[in-house]
Backbone as JSON, one array per atom type, in Angstrom:
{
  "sequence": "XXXXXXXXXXXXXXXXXXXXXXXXXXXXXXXXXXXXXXXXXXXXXXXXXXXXXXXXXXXXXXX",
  "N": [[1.35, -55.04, 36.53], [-0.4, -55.49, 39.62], [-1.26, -52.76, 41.92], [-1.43, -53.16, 45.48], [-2.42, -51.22, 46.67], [-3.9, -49.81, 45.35], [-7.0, -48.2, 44.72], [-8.84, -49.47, 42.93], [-8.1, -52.06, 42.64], [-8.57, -52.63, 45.39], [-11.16, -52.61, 45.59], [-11.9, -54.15, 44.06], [-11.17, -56.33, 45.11], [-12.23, -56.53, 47.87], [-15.25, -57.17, 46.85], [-15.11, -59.62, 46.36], [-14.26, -60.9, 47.99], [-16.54, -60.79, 49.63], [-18.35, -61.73, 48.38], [-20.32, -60.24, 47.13], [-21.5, -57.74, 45.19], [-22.53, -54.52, 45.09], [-24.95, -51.79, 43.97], [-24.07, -49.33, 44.63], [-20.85, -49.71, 45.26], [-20.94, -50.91, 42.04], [-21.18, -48.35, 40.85], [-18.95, -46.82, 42.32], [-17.11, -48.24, 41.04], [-16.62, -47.84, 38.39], [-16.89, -44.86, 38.1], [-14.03, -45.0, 38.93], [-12.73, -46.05, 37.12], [-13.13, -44.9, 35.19], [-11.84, -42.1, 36.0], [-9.54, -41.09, 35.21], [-9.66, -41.03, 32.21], [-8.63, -43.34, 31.22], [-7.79, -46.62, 30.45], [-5.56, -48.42, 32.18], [-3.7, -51.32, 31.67], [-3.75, -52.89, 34.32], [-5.59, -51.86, 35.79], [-7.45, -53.22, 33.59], [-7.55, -55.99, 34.25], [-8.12, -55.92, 36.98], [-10.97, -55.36, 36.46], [-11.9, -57.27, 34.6], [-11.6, -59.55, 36.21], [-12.72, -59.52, 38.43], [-15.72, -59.47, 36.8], [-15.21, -62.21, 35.35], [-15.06, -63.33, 37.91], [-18.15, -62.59, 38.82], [-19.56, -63.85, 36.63], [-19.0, -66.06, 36.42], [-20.62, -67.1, 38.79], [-19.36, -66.58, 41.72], [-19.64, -64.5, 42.56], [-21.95, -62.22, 43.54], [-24.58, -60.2, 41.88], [-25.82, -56.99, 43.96], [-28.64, -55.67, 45.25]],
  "CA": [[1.2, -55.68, 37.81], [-1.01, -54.51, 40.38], [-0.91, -52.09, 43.31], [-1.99, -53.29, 46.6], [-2.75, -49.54, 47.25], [-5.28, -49.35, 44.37], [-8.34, -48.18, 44.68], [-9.56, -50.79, 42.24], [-7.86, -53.33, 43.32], [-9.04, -52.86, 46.66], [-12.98, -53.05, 45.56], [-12.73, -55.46, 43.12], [-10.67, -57.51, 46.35], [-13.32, -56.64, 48.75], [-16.33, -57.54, 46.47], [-14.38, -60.87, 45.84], [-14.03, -61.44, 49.78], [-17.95, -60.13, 50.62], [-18.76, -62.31, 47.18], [-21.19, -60.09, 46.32], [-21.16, -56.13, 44.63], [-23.71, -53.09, 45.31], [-25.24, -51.03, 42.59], [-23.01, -48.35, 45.33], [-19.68, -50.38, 44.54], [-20.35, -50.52, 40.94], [-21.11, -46.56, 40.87], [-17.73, -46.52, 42.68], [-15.93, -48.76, 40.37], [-17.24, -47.23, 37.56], [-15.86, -43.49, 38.58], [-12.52, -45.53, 39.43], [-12.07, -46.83, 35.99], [-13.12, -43.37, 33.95], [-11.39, -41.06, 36.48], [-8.05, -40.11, 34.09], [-10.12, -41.28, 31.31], [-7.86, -44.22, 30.47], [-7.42, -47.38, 31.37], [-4.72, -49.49, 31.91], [-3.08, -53.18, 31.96], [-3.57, -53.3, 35.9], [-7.41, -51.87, 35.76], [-8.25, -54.08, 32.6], [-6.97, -56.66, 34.77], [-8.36, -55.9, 38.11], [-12.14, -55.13, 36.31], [-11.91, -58.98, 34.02], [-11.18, -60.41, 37.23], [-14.32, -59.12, 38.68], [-16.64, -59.84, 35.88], [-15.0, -63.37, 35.82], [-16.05, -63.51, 39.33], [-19.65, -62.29, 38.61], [-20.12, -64.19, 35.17], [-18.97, -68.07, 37.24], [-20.89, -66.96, 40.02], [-18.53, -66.28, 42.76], [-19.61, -62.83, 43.19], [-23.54, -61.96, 43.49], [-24.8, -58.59, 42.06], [-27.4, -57.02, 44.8], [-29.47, -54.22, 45.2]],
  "C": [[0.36, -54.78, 38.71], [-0.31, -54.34, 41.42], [-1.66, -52.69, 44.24], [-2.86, -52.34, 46.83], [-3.78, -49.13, 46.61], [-6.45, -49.26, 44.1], [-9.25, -48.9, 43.98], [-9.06, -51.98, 42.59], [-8.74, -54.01, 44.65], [-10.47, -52.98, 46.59], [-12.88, -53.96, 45.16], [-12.27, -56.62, 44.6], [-11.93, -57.91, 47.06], [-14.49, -57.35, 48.01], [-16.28, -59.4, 46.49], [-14.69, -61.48, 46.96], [-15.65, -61.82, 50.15], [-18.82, -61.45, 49.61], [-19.95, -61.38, 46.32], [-20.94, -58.42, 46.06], [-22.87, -55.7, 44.45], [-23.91, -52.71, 44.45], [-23.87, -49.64, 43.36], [-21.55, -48.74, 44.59], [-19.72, -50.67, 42.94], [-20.01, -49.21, 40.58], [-19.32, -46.68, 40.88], [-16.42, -46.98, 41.74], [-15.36, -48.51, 39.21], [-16.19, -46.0, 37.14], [-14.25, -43.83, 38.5], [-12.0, -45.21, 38.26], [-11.98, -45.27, 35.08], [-12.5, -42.56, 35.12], [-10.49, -40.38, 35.47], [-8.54, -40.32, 32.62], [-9.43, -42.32, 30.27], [-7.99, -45.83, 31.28], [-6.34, -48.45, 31.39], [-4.39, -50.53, 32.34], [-4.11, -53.63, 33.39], [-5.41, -53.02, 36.14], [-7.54, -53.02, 34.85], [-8.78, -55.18, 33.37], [-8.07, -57.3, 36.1], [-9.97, -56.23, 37.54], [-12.12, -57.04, 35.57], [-12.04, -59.85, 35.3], [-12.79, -60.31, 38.26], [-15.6, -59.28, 38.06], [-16.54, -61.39, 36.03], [-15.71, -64.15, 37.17], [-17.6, -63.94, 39.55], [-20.05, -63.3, 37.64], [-19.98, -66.22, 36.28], [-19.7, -68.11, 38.58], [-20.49, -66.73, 41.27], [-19.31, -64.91, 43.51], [-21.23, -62.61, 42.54], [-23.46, -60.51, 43.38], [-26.32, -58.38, 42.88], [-27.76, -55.55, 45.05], [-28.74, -53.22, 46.8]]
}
């Protein structure tokens, strides 16, 4: 389940909201995901959900 509090959560949210994601915000999301060098349930989760986004159009990637 996710955290509110989670630094991935909270981009992939925002990108979701703004509809569209930065080459900045991937960088960032990027770092997020490899920080402990693992990833789990709640990232998989959070990042699918974001691609999803991107892949049906919801969410524009922009320079």
């Amino acid at each position: 389940m996710s955290q509110p509090d989670c630094p991935i959560t909270d981009l992939v949210s925002q990108c979701i909201q703004v509809r569209t994601i930065t080459q900045t915000q991937y960088q960032q999301l990027t770092a997020l995901v490899l920080a402990d060098g693992t990833v789990d349930d709640s990232e998989r989760k959070q990042v699918n959900r974001l691609f999803d986004a991107i892949q049906s159009g919801r969410v524009k990637i922009v320079d």
